[in-house]
N, C-alpha and C positions, 0 to 999 in steps of 0.2 A: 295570603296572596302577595307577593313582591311588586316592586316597583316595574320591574320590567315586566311583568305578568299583565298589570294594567296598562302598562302601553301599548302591547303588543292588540290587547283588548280594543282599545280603542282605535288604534289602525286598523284591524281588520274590520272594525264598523265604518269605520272612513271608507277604507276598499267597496264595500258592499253598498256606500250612498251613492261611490262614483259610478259603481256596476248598472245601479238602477237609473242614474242619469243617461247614460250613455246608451240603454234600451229607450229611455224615454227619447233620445232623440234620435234613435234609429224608428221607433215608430212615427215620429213628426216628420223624418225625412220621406220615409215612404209613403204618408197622406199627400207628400209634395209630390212625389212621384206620380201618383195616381192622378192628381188633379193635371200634370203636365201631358200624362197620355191621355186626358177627356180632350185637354185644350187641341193636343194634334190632332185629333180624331183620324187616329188611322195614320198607315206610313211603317218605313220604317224602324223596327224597335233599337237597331242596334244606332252608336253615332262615335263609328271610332273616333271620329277626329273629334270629338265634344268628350268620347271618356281619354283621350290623351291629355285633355286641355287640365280635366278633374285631377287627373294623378299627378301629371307633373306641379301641378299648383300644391297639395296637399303635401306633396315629396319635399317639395321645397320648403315648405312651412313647417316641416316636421321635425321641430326641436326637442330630440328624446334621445335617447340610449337606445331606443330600440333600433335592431334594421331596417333599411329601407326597403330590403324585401318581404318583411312580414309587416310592413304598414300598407304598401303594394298590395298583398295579398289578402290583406283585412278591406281596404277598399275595392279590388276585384271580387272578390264574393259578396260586396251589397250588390258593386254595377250589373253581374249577371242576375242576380235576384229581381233586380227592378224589370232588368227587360224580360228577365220571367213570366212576373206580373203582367206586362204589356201583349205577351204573344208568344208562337211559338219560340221556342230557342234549340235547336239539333244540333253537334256540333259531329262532322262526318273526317274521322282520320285517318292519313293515308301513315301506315307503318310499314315498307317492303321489306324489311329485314328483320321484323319480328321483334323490334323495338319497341321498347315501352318509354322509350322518352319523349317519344311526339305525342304518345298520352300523357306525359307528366305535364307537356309543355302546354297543351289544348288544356288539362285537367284548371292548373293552376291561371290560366287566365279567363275560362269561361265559369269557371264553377264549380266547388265539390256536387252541388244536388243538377247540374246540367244531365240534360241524355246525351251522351255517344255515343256512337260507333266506328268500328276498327276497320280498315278495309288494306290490303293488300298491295291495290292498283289505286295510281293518282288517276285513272281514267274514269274509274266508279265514283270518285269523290266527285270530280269533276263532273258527272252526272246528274248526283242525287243532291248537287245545287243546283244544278240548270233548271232540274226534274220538282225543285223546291221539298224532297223527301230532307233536304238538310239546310238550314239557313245557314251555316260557313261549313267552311271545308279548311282543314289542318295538312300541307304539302310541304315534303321534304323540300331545302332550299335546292334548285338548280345545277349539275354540275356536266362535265363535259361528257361525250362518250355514250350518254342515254340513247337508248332505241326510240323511244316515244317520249320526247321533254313536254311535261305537261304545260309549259307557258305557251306555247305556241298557241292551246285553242283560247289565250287570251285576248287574240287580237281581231276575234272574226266579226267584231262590231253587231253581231247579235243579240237583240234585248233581254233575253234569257244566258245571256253568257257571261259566265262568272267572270269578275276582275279580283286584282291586289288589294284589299282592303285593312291589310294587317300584318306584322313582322312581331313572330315570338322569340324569346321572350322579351316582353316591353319592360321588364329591369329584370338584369341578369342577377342569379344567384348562384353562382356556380359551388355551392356548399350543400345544396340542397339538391343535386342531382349527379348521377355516374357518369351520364351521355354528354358529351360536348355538342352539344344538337340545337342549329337553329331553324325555322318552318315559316310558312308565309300561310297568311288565313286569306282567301278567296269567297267570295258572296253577291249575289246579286244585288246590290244593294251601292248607291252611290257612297261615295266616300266624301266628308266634308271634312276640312281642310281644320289641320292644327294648328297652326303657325309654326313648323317645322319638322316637314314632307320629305318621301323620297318617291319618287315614280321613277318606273319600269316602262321602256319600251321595245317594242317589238320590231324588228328592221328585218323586210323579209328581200330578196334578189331574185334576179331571174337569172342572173349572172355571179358569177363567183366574183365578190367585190373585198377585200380586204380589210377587218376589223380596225385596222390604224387608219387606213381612208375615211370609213364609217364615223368613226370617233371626231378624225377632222371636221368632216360636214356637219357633225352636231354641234361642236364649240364654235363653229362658224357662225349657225344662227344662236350661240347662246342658251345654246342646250350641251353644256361640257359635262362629261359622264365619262362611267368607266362599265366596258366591257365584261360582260357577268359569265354568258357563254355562247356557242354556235352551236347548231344542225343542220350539217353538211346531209340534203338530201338527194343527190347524185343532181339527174336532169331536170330534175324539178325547179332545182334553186337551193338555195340557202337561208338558213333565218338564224339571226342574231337578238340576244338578247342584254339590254345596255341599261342602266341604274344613271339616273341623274339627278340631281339635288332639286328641291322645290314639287310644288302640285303642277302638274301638268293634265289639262284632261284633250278630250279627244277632240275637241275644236280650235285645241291653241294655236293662235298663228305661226310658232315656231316651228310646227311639224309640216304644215305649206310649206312655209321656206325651205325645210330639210329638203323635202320630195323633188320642190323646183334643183335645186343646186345638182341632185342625183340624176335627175332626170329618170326617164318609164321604168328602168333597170331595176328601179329599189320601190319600195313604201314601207310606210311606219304608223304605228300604232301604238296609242296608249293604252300600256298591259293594266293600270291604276296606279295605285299609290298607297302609302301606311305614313305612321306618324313617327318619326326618327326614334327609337327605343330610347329611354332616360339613362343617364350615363349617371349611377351614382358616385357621390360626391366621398 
């Protein structure tokens, strides 16, 4: 046996101590786990803005060769395990085009052992969360020219009615997929704050009011955003959809102020929020 022969020997017994350590503390981390869903009793399973806070800290910390998207991805398959652990987890996908990358995109952030389903229409997803047959829902981003724009039924202030609770993929990998494809995760379920947010609102008219108006009035009360898209619904009115920086929820006093400066013509509503995606470094 050569000299490189027993090296190579004894690194691969190194490899195999470090393997058993690293289950030893994935089973101590999930005894933690368990003891933190007694402590909540009940609630809850998901906490995007607590698993944004997990990644971006672990991303940052992660002095390795490896990518940041397969470190990403080794700490999303514990975070959907644990809330496994804690309760249901369904994750319901809208694909209209017969795309598999809004399953790739759902796949890789909830979980390889999660249950999904595939659905056609963002109207069904948007269902069978309200209907709780799915704790989140996977939805194409927004674009112009839609018949039925699914954010609309974001804003109907209904306690079964799903909000923005999510924006995939939270680190992009664009080596590891065909589709140039980004998706919004919607669930009944409040959203608790990262420390760096983006909220969605909803600006609906009785009047045809002009997107650059709209945009005014928001940077007026310090709600400065940008315009995502519109639904030109004949005499009905119109609804706009607007992206602004920060958590915003449905009691903030800045969306008063919007309403006063618009006057009865307009109202607004917070669609939710997601946690700014990680910009790797």
């Amino acid at each position: 046996m050569t000299t490189k022969d027993i090296d190579l020997d004894a690194l691969r017994r190194e490899i195999d101590e470090i393997d058993a350590r690293i289950l030893a503390a994935i089973v101590a981390r999930t005894e933690v786990v368990r003891r933190v869903g007694a402590a909540k009793g009940g609630g809850p399973i998901l906490r995007p803005g607590r698993e944004a806070k997990v990644l971006r800290k672990v991303l940052d910390g992660a002095d390795t060769d490896l990518p940041q998207p397969v470190i990403g991805r080794i700490w999303r398959e514990l975070i959907a395990a644990y809330c496994r652990l804690q309760g249901k987890l369904e994750v319901a996908v809208c694909a209209p085009e017969k795309s598999v990358g809004y399953w790739d995109l759902a796949r890789d952030h909830f979980g390889s052992a999660t249950r999904m389903s595939l659905h056609k229409s963002a109207s069904v997803v948007v269902r069978a969360v309200s209907e709780d047959d799915a704790t989140v829902g996977i939805l194409p981003l927004p674009h112009d020219g839609e018949a039925d724009p699914w954010w609309r039924y974001m804003s109907g202030g209904v306690d079964n009615m799903p909000r923005i609770i999510g924006r995939l993929p939270f680190i992009d990998n664009p080596d590891a997929r065909f589709e140039d494809l980004q998706a919004m995760v919607v669930g009944c379920l409040p959203f608790d704050q990262s420390g760096d947010d983006v909220s969605w609102l909803v600006v609906s008219t009785m009047e045809q009011i002009s997107r650059r108006s709209l945009t005014d009035h928001l940077k007026a009360v310090d709600l400065a955003g940008t315009a995502i898209t519109s639904f030109v619904e004949g005499g009905a009115g119109d609804a706009h959809l607007f992206e602004v920086d920060g958590y915003v929820t449905a009691d903030d006093p800045r969306l008063a102020a919007f309403a006063d400066r618009v006057g009865d013509n307009a109202r607004v509503s917070a669609a939710g929020s997601y946690a700014r995606p990680f910009l790797r470094s």
